[in-house]
N, C-alpha and C positions, 0 to 999 in steps of 0.2 A: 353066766358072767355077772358080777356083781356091779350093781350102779355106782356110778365114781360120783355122783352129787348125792349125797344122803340127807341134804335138810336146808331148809329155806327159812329166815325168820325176819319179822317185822315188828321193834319196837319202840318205844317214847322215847326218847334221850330224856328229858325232864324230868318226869317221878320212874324211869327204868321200866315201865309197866311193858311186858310183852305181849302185842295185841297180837299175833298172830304168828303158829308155826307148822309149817309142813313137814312130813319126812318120808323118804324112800318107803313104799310098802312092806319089805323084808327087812328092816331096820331092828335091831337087838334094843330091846328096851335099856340094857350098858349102855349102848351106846347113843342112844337118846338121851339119857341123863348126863351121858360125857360131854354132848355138844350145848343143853339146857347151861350146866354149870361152867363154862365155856364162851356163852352169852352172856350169862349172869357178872363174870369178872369183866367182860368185853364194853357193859353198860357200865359198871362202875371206874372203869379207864377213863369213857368218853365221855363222865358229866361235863366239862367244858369242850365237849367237841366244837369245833368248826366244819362251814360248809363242807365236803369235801373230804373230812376227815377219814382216813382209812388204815388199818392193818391187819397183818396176817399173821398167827400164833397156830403153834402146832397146838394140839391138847396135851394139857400135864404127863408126867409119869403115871401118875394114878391112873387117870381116864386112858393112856393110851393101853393100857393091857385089856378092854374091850374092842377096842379100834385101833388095830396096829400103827396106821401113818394119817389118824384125822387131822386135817386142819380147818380153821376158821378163820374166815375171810370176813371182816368186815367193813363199812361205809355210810356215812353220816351222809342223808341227803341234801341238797344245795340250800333248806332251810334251816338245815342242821336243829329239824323236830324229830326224824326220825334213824333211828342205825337201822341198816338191812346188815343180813347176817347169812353165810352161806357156808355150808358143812361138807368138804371135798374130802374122800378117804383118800385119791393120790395125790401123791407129794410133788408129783412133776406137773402138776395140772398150773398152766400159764396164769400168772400172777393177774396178767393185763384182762386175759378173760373173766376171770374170776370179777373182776372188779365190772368190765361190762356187764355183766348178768346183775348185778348188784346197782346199776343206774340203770338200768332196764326196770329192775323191780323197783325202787324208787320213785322211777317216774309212771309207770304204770299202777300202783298203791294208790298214788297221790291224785290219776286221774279218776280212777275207780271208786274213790270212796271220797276225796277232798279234804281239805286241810281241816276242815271244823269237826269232820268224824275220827280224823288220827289226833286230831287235839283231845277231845272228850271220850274218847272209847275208853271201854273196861278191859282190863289184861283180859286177853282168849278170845275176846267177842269179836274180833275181825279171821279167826283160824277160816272160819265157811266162807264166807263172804268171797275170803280171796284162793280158799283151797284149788279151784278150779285152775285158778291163773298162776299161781303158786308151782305147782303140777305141771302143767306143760312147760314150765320155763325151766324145770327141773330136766325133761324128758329132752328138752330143743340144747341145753346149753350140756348135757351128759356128753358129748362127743366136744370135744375142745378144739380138735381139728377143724372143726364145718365153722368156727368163729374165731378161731385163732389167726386167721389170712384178713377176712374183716376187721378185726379187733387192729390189727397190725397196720392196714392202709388209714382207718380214722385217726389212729396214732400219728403217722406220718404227716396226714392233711392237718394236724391239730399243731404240731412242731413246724410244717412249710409257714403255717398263718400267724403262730408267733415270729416266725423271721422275716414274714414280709410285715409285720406291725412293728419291727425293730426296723427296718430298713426306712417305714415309711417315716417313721421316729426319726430317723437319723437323717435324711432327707429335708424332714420340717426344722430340724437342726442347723443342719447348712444352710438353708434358706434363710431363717435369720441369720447367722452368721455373718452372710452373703450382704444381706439387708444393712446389716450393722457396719459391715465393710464399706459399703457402698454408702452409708451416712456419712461415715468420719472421712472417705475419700472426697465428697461434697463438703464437708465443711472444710476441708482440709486445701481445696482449690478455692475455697470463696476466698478466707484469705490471705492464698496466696497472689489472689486478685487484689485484694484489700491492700497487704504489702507494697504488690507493685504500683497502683495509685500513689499510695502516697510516697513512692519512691521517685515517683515522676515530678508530685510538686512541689518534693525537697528541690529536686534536680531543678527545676523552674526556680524558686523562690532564691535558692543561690545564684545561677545565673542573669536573674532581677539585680540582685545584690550588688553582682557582682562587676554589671555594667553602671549602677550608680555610684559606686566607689571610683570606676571608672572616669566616668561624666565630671564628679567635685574632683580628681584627682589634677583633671583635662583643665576646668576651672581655674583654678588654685594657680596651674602655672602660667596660662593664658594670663591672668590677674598680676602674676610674678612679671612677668613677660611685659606686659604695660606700663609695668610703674616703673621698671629699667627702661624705657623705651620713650616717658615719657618727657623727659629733659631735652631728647634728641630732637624730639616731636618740637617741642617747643620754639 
């Protein structure tokens, strides 16, 4: 039965230098130069890659008449220093595994050897280093099944914890809102306190008024009233 991962590679984004590559034992030297040249256009895609950055190309025309259904899966690690590179001959092989294998290898590169040796290394000089680890992750991630159930639940937990970071979002949302509502509700009682005050000492300062107008009116004809009266008087 032939191996469904036939090649593992690790190289610079920055000068494109390939520090490191593995390949299935039984692998056609075709078909090692179809996945080399493969990588080669895959580095010059991604000189502006971003963290994260990934895609998946089958191989050209050309190369696939060594390798019926290869494709190459690639991924820019979270420092976007390095593309990891992985070489699947089937075409049904899960996208999303493909891609874990591939921050598997990233974060384990990164542990193994550290940022200052993938920064300065020479194209080839990390193939040993990491052949070991290279290897097994070839032999562990060959069966897509035993990682595809995995792959699928961190997916899920990964998707639940953007919607509770949206909720909580939205939450801290309403809560100002709430806040704001609850401002302009208080200023919006002060006043109407403010209003009725001074709605009270209109109402006073008229009915002041309104008894002194009263009072001289009272005057006036009390005053009228005496000076008709006062002949009488007399």
């Amino acid at each position: 039965m032939a191996e469904t991962i036939v090649f593992l590679g690790v190289a610079r984004i920055q000068d494109q230098a390939v520090l490191a590559t593995c390949y299935e034992k039984n692998v056609l030297n075709e078909e090692k130069k179809a996945y080399e040249t493969a990588l080669a256009a895959a580095l010059d895609r991604a000189k502006t890659a971003y963290p994260g950055w990934r895609e998946s190309r089958p191989l050209d025309s050309d190369d696939r008449a060594s390798c019926e259904s290869g494709i190459l899966y690639t991924f820019a690690d979270p420092q976007a220093l390095c593309l990891l590179a992985v070489g699947i001959r089937d075409a049904d092989y899960p996208e999303r595994v493909a891609v874990q294998l591939l921050r598997e290898l990233a974060d384990k590169a990164r542990n193994s050897q550290g940022d200052e040796v993938l920064l300065e290394a020479k194209s080839g000089s990390l193939s040993k280093p990491l052949r070991k680890l290279m290897t097994d992750m070839m032999r562990t991630y060959n069966d897509a099944g035993a990682h595809d159930k995995t792959t699928e639940v961190r997916e899920k937990v990964d998707q639940l914890k953007g919607i509770m970071q949206d909720n909580v979002k939205k939450i801290l949302e309403t809560h100002v809102t709430l806040e704001s509502l609850e401002d302009s509700s208080s200023s919006m009682s002060s006043q109407a306190n403010k209003f009725l005050k001074q709605s009270v000492d209109l109402r006073r300062q008229i009915q002041f008024r309104n008894l002194k107008i009263k009072a001289l009116f009272g005057t006036c004809v009390a005053a009228v009233i005496l000076y008709i009266a006062m002949p009488f008087i007399n």
